[in-house]
GUBA-327040 format. One line per field, with one value per residue: residue in one letter; x, z, y of N, C-alpha, C in turn; residue number from 0; chain. Coordinates in Angstrom, 2 decimals, decimal comma, padded with zeros to 5 digits, always signed. Last residue first. Example, Ala and Ser with C-alpha at 12.3 -4.5 7.8 and 13.67 -1.06 7.14 Angstrom:
residu = s  a
npx = +012,85  +013,19
npz = +007,08  +007,80
npy = -002,25  -005,69
capx = +013,67  +012,30
capz = +007,14  +007,80
capy = -001,06  -004,50
cpx = +012,90  +013,20
cpz = +007,87  +007,80
cpy = +000,03  -003,30
num = 1  0
chaine = A  A
REM end
This chain:
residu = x  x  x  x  x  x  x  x  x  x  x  x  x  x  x  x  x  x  x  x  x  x  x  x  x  x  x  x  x  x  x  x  x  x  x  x  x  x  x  x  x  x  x  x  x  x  x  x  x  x  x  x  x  x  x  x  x  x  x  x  x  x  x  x  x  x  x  x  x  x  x  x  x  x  x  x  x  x  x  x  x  x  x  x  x  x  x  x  x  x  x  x  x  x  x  x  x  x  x  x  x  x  x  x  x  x  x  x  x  x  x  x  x  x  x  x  x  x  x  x  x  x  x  x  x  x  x  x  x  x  x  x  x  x  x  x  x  x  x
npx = +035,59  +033,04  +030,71  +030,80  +028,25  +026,76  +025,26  +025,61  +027,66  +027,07  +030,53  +033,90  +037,07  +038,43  +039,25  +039,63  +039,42  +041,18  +041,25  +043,01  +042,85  +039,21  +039,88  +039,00  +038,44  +038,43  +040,81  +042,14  +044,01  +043,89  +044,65  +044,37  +043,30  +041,64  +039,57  +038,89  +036,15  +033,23  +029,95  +027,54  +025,22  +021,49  +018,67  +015,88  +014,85  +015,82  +018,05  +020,22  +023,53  +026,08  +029,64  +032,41  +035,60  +037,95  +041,29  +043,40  +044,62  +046,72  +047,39  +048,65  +049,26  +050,91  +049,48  +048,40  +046,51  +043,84  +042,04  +038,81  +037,00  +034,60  +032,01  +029,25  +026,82  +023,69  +021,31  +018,32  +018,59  +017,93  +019,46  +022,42  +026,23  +026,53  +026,34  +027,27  +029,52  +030,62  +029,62  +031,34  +034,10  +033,54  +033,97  +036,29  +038,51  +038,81  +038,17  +038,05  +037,68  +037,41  +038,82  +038,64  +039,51  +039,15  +041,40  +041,10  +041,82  +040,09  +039,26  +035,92  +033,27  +032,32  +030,74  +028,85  +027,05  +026,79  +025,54  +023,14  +022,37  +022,88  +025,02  +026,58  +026,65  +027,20  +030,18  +031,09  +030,51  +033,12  +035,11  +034,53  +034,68  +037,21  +038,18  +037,52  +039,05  +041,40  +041,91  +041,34  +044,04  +046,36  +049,77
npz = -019,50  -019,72  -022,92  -024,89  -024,09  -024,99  -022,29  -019,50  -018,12  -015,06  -014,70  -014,91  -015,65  -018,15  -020,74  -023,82  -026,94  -029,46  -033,10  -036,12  -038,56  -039,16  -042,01  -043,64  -047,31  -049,54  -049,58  -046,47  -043,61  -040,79  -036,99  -034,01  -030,47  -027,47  -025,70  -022,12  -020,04  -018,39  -018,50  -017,40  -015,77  -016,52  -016,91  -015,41  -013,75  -015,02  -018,10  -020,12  -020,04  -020,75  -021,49  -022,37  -022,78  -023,92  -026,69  -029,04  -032,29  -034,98  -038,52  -042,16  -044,15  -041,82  -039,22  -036,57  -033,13  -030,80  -028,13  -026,83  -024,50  -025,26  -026,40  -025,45  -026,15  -024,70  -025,48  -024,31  -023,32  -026,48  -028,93  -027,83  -028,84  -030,06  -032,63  -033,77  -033,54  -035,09  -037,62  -037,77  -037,72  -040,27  -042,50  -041,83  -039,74  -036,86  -033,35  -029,91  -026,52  -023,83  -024,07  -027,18  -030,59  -034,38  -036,88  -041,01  -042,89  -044,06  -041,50  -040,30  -041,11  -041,97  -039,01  -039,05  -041,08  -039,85  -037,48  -035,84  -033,63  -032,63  -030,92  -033,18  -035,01  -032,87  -032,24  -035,07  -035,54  -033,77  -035,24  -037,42  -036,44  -036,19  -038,52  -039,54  -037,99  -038,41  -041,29  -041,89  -044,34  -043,86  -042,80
npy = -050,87  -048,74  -048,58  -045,05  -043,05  -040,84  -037,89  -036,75  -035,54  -034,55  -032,69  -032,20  -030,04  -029,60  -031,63  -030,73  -032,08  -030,93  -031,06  -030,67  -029,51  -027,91  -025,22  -022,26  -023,14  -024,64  -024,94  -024,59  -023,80  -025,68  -025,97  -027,11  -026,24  -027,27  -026,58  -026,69  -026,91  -028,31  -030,16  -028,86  -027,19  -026,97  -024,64  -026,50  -028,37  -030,80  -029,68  -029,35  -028,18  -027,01  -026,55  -024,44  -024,28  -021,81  -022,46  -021,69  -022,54  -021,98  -022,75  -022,15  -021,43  -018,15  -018,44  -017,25  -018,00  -016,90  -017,36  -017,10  -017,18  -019,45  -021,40  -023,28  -025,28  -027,37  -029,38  -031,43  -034,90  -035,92  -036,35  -037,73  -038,39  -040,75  -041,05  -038,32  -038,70  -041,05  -040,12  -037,59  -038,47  -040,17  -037,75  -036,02  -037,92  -040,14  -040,00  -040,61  -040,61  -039,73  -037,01  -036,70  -035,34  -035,51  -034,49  -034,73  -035,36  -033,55  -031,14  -030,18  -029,51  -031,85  -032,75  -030,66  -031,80  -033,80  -033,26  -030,89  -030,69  -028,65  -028,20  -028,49  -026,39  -024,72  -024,99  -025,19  -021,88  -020,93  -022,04  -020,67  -017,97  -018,04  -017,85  -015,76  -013,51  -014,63  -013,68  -010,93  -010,95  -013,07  -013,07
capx = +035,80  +034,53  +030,65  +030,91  +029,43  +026,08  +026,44  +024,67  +027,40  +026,95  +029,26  +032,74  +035,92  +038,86  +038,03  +040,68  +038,85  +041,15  +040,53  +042,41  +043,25  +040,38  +039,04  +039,54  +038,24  +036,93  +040,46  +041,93  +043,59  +044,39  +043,92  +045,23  +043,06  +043,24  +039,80  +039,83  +037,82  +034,07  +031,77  +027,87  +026,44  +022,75  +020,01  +016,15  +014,44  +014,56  +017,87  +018,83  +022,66  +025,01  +028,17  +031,15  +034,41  +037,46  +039,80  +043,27  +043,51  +046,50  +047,18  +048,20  +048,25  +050,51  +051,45  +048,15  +047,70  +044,49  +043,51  +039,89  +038,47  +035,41  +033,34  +029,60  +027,94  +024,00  +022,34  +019,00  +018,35  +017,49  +018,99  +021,21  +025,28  +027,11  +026,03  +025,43  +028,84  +030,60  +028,94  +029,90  +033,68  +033,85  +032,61  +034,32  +038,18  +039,79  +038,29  +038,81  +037,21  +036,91  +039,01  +037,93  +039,71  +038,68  +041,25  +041,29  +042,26  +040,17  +039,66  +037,05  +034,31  +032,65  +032,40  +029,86  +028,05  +027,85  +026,88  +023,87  +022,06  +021,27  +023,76  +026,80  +026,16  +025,86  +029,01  +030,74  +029,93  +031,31  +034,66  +034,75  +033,20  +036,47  +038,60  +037,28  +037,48  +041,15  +041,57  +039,88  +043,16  +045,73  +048,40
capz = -019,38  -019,54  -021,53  -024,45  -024,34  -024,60  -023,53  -020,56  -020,01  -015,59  -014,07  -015,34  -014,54  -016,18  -019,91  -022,58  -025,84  -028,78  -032,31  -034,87  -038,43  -038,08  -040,56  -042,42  -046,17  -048,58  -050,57  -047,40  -044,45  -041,60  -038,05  -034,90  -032,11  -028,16  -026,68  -023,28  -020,42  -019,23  -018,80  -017,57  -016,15  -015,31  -017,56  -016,29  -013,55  -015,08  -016,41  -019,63  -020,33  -020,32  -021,96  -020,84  -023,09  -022,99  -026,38  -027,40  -031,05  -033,61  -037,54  -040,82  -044,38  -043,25  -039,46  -037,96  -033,87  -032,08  -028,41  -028,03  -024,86  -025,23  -026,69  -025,31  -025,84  -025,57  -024,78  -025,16  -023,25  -025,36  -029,50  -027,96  -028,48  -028,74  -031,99  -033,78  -032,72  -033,61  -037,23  -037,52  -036,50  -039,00  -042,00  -041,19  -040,69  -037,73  -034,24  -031,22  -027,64  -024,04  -023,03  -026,41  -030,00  -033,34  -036,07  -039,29  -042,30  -044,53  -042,76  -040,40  -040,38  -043,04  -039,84  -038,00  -041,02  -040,91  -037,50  -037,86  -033,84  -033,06  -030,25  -032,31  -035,47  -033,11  -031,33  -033,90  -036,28  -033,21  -033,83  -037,15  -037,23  -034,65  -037,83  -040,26  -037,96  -037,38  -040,95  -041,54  -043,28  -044,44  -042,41
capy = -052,27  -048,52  -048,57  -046,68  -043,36  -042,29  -038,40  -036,76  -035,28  -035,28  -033,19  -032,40  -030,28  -028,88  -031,61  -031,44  -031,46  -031,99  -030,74  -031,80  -029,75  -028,31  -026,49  -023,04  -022,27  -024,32  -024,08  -025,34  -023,33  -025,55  -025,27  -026,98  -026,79  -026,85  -026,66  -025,95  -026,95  -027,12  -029,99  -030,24  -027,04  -027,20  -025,51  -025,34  -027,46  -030,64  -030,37  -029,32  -029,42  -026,59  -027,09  -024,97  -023,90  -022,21  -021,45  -022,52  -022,02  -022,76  -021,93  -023,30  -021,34  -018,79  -018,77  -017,57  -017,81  -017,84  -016,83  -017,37  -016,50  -018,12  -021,24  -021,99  -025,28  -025,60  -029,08  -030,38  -033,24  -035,07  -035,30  -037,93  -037,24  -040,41  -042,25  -039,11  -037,89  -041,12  -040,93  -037,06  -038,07  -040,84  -039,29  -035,80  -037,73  -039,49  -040,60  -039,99  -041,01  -040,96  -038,46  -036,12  -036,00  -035,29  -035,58  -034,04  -035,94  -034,74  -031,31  -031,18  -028,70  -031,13  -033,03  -030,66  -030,34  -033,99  -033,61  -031,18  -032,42  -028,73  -028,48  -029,84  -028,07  -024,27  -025,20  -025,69  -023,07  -021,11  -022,12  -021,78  -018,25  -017,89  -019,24  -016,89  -013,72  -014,35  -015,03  -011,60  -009,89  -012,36  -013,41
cpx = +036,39  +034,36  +032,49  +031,11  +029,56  +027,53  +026,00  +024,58  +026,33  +027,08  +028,88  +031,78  +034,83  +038,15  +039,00  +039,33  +039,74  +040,43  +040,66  +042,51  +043,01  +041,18  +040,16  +038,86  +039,33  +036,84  +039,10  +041,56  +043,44  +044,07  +044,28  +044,68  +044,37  +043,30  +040,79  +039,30  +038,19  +035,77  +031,85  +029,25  +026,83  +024,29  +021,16  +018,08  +015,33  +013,81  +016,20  +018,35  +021,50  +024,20  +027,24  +030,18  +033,44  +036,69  +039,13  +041,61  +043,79  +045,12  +046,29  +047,81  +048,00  +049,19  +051,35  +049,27  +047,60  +045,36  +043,97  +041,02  +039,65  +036,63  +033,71  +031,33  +028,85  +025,81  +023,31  +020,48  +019,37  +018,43  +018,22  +020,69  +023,74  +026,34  +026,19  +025,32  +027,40  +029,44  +029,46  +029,39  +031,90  +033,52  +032,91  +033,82  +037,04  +038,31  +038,23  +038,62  +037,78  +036,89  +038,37  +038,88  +039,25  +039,03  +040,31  +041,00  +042,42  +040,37  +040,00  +038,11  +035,65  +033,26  +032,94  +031,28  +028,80  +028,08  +027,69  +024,91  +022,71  +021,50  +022,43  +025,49  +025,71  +025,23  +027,61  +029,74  +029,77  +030,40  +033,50  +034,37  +033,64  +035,20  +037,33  +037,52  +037,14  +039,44  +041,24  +040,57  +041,63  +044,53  +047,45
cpz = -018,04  -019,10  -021,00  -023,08  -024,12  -024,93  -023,19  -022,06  -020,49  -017,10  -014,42  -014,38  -015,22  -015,68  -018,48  -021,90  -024,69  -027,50  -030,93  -033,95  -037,37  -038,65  -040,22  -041,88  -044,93  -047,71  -050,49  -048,36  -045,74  -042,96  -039,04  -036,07  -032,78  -029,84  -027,33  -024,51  -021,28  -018,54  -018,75  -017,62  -016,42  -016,60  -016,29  -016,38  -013,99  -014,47  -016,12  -018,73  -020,06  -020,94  -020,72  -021,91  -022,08  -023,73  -025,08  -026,70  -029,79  -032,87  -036,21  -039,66  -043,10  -043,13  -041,15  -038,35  -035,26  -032,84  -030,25  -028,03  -025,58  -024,90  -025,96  -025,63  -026,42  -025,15  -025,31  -024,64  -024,28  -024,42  -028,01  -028,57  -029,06  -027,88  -030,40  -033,23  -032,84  -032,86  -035,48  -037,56  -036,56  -037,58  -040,39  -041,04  -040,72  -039,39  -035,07  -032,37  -028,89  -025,29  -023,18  -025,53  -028,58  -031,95  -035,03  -038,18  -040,77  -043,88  -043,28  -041,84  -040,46  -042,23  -040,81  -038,75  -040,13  -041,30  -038,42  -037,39  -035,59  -033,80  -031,39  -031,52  -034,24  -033,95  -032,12  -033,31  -035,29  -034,20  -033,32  -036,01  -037,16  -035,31  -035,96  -039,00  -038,59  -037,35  -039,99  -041,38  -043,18  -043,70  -043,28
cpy = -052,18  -049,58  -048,98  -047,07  -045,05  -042,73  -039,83  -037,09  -035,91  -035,19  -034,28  -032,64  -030,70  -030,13  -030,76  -030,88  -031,37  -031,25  -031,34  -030,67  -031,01  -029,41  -026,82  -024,26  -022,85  -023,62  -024,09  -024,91  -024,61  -025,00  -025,56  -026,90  -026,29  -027,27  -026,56  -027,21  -026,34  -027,63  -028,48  -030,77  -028,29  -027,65  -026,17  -025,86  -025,96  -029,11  -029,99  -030,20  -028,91  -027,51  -026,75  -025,22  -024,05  -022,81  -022,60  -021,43  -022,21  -022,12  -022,66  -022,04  -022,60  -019,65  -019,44  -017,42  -018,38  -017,04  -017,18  -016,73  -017,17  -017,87  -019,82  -021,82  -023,84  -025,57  -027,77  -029,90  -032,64  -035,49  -034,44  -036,20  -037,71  -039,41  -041,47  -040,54  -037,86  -040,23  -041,13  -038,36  -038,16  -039,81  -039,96  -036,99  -037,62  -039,47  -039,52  -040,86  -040,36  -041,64  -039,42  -037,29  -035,75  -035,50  -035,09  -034,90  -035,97  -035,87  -032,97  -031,21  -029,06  -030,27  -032,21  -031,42  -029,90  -032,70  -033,86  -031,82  -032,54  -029,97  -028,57  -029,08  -028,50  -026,00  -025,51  -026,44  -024,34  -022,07  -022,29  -022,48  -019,61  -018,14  -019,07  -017,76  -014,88  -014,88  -015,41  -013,15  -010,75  -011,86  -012,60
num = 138  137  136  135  134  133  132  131  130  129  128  127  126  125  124  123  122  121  120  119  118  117  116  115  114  113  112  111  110  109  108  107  106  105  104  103  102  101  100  99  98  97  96  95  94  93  92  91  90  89  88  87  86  85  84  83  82  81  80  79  78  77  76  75  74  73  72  71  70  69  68  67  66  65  64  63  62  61  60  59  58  57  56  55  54  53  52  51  50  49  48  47  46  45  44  43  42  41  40  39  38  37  36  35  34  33  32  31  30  29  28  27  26  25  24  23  22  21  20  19  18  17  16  15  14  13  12  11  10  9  8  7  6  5  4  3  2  1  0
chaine = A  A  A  A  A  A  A  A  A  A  A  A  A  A  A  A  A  A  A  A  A  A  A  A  A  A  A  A  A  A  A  A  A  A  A  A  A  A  A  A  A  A  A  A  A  A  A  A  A  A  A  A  A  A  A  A  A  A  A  A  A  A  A  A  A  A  A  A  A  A  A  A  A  A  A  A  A  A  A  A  A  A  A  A  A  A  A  A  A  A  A  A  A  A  A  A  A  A  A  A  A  A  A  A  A  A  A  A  A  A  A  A  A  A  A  A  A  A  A  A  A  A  A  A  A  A  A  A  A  A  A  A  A  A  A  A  A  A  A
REM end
């Protein structure tokens, strides 16, 4: 393992978050590696162009929404490597933030010559509220 991949891959992590609440989604894909896969209960799709047009079709710019990663665990096995991390969104509600999802994050990493991305990404949802999300409608 080389020294700081740890810290590389948790700056990953939070990158993230920080695209996905301020509406950057193609710097959200570029997170992605080529072939990386996104994947949520309602939805997956393969490779940056494709995730960061889902997630600008899906995620509105209101309400605002803030998404929190923690207790990263991550494993480094050369130039691959795993996550399993919490999370919780936090939506904007009319009388200040309300809780929206939280679960895990289970990733699969892969060193590139840009650095770390994901491999695939898969949400697993504990518990939701409302997301506040524009999802397709369920047949």
């Amino acid at each position: 393992m080389m020294e700081g991949d740890k810290d590389a891959i948790r700056e990953l992590l939070h990158l993230y978050c920080f695209h996905m609440d301020e509406g950057h989604f193609e710097k959200l894909g570029a997170l992605f590696a080529a072939d990386g896969e996104w994947i949520a209960p309602y939805r997956s799709a393969i490779g940056p162009e494709a995730i960061a047009t889902w997630l600008t079709q899906s995620v509105p710019a209101s309400p605002r929404r803030m998404h929190y990663v923690m207790n990263s665990v991550i494993g480094v096995a050369g130039d691959g490597a795993s996550a399993k991390s919490n999370y919780l969104v936090m939506v904007e509600g009319p009388d200040g933030p309300v809780p929206s999802v939280c679960g895990t994050y289970a990733d699969v990493l892969i060193r590139t010559p840009d650095g770390w991305r994901f491999r695939r990404r898969e949400l697993i949802h504990a518990f939701k509220g409302e997301m506040r999300l524009t999802l397709p409608r369920e047949e």
